[in-house]
C-alpha positions as CSV (number, residue, x, y, z in Angstrom):
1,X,21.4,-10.7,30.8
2,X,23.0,-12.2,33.9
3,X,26.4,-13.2,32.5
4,X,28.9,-15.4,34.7
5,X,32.9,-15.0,33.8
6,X,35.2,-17.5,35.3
7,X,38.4,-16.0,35.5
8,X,40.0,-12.8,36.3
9,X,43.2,-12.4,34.4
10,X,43.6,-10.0,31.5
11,X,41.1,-11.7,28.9
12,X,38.4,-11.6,32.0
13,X,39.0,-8.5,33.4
14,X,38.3,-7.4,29.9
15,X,35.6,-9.2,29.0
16,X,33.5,-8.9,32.3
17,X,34.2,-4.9,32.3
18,X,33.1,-4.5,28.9
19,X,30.1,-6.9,29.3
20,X,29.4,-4.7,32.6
21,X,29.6,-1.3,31.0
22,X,27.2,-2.6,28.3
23,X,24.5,-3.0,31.0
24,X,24.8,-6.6,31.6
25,X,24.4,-8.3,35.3
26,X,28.0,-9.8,35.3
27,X,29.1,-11.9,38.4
28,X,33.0,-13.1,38.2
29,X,33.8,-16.5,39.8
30,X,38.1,-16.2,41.0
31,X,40.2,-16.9,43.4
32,X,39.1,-16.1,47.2
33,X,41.8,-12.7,47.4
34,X,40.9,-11.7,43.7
35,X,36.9,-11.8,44.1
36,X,37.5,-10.0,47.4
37,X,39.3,-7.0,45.6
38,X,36.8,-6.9,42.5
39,X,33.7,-7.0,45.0
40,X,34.8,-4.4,46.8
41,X,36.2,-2.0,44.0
42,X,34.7,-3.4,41.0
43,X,36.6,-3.9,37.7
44,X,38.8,-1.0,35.9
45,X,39.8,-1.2,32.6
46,X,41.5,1.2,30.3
47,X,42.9,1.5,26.8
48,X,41.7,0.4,23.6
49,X,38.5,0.3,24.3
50,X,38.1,3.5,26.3
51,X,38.0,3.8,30.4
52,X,35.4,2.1,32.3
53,X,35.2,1.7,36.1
54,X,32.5,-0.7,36.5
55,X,30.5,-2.3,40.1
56,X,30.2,-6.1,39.5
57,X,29.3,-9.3,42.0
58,X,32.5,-11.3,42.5
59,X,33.0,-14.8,44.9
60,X,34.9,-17.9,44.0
61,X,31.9,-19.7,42.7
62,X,29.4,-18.5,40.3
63,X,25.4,-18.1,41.1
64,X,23.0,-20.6,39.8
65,X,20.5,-18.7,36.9
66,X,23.1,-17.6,34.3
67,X,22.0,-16.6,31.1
68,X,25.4,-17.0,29.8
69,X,28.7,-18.3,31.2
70,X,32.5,-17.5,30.1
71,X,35.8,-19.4,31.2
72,X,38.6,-17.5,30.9
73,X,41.1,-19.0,33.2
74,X,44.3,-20.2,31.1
75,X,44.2,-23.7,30.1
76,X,45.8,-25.7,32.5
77,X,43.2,-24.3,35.1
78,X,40.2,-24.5,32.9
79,X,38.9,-28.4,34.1
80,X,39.1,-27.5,37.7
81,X,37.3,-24.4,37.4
82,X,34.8,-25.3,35.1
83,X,34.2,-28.5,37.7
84,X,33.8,-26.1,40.7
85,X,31.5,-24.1,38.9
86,X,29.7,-27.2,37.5
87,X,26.2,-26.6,39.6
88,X,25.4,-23.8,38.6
89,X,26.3,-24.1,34.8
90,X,23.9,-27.1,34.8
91,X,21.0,-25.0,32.5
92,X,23.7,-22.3,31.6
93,X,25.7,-22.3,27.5
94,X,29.3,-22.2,28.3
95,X,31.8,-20.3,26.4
96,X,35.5,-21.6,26.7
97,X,37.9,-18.5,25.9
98,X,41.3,-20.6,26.0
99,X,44.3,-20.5,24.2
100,X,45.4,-23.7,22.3
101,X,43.0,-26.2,21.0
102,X,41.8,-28.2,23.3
103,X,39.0,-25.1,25.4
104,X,35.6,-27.1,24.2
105,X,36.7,-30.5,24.5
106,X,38.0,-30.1,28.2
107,X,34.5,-28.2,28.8
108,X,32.3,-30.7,27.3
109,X,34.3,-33.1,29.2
110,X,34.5,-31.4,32.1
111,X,30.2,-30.4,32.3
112,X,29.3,-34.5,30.9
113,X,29.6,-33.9,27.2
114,X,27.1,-31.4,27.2
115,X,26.5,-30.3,23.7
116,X,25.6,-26.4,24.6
117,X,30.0,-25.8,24.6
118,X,31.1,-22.9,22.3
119,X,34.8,-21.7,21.9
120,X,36.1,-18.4,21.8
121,X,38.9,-16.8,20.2
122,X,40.2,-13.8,21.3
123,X,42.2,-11.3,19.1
124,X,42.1,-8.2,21.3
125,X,45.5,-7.8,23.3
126,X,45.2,-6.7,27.1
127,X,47.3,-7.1,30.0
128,X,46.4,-7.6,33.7
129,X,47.6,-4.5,36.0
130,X,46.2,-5.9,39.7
131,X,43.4,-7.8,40.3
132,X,40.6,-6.3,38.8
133,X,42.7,-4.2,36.9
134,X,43.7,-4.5,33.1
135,X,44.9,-2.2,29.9
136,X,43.5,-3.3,26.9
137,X,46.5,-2.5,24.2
138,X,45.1,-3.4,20.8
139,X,41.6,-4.0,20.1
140,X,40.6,-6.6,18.2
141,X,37.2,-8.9,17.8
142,X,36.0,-12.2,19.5
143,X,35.2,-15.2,17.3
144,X,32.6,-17.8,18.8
145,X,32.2,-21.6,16.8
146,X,32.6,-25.2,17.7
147,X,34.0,-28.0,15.8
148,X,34.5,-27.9,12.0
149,X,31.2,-27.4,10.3
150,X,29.2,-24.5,10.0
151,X,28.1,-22.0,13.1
152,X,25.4,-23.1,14.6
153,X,22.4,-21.4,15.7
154,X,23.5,-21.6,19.2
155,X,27.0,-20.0,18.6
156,X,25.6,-17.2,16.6
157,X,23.3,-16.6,19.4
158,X,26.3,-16.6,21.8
159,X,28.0,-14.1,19.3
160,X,25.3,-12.0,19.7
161,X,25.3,-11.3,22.9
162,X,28.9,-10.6,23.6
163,X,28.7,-8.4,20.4
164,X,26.6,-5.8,22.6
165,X,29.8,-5.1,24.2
166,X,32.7,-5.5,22.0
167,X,33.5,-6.5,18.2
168,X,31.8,-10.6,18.1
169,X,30.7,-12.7,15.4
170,X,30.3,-16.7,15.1
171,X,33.0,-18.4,12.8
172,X,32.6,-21.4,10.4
173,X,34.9,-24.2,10.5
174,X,35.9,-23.2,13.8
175,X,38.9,-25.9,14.3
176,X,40.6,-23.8,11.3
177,X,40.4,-20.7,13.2
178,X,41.6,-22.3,16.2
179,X,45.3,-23.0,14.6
180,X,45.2,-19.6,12.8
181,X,44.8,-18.6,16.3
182,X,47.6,-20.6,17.9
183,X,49.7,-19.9,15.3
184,X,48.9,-15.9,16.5
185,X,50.0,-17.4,19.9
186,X,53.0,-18.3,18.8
187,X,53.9,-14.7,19.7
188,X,54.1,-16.2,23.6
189,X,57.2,-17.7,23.5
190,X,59.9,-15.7,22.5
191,X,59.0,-12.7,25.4
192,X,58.8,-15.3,27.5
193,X,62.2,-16.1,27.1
194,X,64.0,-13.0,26.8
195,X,61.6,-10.8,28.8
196,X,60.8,-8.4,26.4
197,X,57.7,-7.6,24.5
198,X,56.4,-9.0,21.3
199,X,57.0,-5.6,19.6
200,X,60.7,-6.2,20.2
201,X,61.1,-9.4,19.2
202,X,59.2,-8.2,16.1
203,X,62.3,-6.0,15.6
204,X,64.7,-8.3,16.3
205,X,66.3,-9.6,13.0
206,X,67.4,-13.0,14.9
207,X,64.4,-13.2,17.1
208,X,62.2,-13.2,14.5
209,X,63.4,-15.5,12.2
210,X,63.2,-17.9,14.8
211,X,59.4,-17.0,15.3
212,X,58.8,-17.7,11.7
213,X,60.5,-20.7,11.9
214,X,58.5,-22.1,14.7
215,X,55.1,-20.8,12.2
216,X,56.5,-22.7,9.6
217,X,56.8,-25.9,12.1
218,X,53.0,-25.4,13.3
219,X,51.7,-25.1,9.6
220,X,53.4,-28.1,8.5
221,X,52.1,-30.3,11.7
222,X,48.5,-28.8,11.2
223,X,48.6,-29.7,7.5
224,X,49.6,-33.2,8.7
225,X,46.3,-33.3,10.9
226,X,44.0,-32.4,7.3
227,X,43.2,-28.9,9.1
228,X,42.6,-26.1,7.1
229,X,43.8,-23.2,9.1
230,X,41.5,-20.1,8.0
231,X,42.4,-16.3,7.7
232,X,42.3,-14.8,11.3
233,X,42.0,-11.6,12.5
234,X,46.2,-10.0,11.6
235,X,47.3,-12.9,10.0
236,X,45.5,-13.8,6.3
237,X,44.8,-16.7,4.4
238,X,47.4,-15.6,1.8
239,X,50.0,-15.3,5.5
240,X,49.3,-18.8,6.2
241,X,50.4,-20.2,2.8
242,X,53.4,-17.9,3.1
243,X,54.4,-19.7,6.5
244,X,54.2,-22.9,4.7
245,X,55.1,-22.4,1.4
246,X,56.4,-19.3,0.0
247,X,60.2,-18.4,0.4
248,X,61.7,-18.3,4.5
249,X,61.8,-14.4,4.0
250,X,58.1,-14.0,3.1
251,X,57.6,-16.5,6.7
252,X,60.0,-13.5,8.4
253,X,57.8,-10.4,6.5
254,X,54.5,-12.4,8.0
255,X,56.2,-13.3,11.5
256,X,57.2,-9.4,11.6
257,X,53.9,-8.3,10.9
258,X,52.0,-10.0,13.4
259,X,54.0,-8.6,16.3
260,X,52.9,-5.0,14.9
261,X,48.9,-6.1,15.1
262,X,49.7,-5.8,19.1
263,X,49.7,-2.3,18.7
264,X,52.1,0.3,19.7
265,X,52.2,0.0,23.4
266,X,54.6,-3.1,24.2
267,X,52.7,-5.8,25.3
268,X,54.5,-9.0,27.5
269,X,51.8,-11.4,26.0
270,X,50.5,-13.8,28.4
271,X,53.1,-16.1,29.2
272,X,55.4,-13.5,29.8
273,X,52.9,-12.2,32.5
274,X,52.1,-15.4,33.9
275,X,56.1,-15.9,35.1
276,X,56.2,-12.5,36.2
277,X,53.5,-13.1,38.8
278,X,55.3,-16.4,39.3
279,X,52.7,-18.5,37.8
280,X,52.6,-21.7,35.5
281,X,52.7,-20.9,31.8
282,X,50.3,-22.4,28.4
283,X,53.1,-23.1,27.2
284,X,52.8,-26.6,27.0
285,X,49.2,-25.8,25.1
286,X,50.9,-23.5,22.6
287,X,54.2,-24.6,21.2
288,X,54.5,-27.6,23.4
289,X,51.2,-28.6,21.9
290,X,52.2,-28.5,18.2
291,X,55.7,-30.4,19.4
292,X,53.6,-33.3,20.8
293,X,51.8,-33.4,17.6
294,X,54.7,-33.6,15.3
295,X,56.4,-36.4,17.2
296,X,53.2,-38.2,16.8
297,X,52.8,-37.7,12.7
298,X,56.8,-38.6,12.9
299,X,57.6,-35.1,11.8
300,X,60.7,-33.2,13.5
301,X,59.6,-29.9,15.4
302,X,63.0,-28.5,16.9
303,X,62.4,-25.0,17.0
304,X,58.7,-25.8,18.9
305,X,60.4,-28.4,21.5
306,X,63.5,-25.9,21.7
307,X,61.1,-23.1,22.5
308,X,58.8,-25.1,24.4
309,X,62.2,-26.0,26.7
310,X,63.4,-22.8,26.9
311,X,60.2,-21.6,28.5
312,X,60.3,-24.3,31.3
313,X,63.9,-23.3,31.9
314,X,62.8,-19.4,32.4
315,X,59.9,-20.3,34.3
316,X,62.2,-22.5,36.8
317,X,65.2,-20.1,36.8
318,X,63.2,-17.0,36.5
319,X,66.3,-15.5,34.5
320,X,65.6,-14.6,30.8
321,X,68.1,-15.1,28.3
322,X,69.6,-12.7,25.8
323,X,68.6,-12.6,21.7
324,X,71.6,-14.0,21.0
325,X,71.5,-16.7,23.6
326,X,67.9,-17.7,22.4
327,X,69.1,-17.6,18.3
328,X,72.0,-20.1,19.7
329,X,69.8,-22.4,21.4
330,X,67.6,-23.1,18.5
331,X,70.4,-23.1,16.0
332,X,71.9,-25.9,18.0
């Protein structure tokens, strides 16, 4: 199939190599430097899901005639490349791979409310090396849905196709999934801060009890919006009661176990990389997100608008702050 992917971070890379490898006609849409590089060397990708070294098309615009079309640009980028690419996704199903919650709407939006909009939640862990270039460090499956209700035809055909390259399946009562999802996000933050990876916050008896308390803040907001947040990929149905209801040291024991699911290579997570390369965070989409949605229900989120905050700060300053310095901050 021809198969567009808008995007060439990490997730893309990933995707389009594995898409690639599996014998589809990928063609990646990025920016002008980027598609240069990847036309001209093709797509590498090593790691969890083996070595491939793979020849696709690349420009900053996608080709009309798409069988299939993928964003995977971070959030904040997502309406302005999904509207430069809008031509030729007229006749195309569109696939938003976004973190946070808000991929479908700002693609239906984006193409005219077109009703052909699937989301994608991605549970493998990878990390961009150059451009083209990525190490995938945990594998992990793709979920495909829309909206609350069952999957429908159209997503489980979607899921089809990717599944001839890596683990895929469609997902009922996809908004659940979504907030199990960011709640698996919520692993962004604290590397960000301290510049380490989410392995060692995992180990860090101050770092993550803060972690779990932020989960605990997002579970309690998403209850507050009547969302059900389903078993996900690492973290369980019986985890997410535990982050809202179950003792703070069950919380810890779940926050703990979700930075092992990344595997045992340390991985930055993606906010982490996007201030190394000096580039603007989802922050705002993960815990900011969940923040904005509190203060709107009336219910106090300080650990998410601390967090939030302390990411802006690092991604202004570009100086991380130590463990203890973080603990402090959200203590305060």
């Amino acid at each position: 199939m021809r198969i567009g992917v808008i995007g060439a971070g990490a997730v893309g890379t990933t995707v389009a190599a594995l898409l690639a490898a599996a014998g589809h006609e990928v063609h990646v849409a990025a920016r002008r430097a980027t598609a240069e590089t990847i036309a001209a060397d093709g797509l590498h990708l090593d790691g969890a899901f083996g070595r491939h070294a793979v020849a696709v098309a690349a420009d900053e615009r996608l080709p009309p005639g798409l069988d299939l079309a993928l964003c995977a640009t971070q959030a904040h980028d997502a309406a302005a490349a999904l509207a430069a690419n809008a031509d030729a996704l007229v006749a195309t199903s569109v696939v938003a791979l976004q973190n946070g919650l808000g991929g479908v709407d700002t693609a239906a939006r984006v193409l005219g409310g077109r009703r052909d909009v699937h989301g994608a939640l991605v549970l493998f862990a990878a990390t961009g090396t150059a451009a083209g270039r990525a190490v995938a460090t945990a594998r992990g499956p793709v979920f495909v849905g829309a909206g609350s209700g069952w999957a429908s035809p159209a997503s489980r055909r979607v899921a089809t196709i990717l599944a001839s390259a890596l683990p895929a399946r469609a997902v009922d009562r996809f908004t659940g999934a979504q907030w199990a999802k960011l709640l698996v996000n919520h692993v962004n933050a604290l590397p960000a801060i301290t510049g380490s990876s989410v392995q060692a916050v995992s180990r860090d008896p101050g770092l993550v009890r803060v972690l779990a308390r932020s989960l605990r803040e997002a579970v309690l907001v998403a209850e507050r919006q009547r969302v059900r947040i389903t078993g996900l990929g690492p973290l369980r149905q019986v985890d997410v009661h535990a982050l809202g209801h179950r003792p703070f040291d069950d919380a810890v024991d779940v926050a703990r176990r979700l930075g092992h699911a990344f595997g045992p290579v340390p991985n930055p997570a993606s906010t982490l990389q996007a201030i190394r390369r000096g580039r603007r965070t989802e922050i705002d989409e993960l815990n900011g997100r969940v923040a904005t949605l509190a203060a709107h229900h009336g219910i106090d989120a300080p650990v998410e608008r601390t967090l939030t905050r302390l990411v802006h700060e690092v991604e202004r300053s570009g100086r991380f702050l130590a463990p203890g310095a973080v603990v402090a901050a959200v203590s305060a």
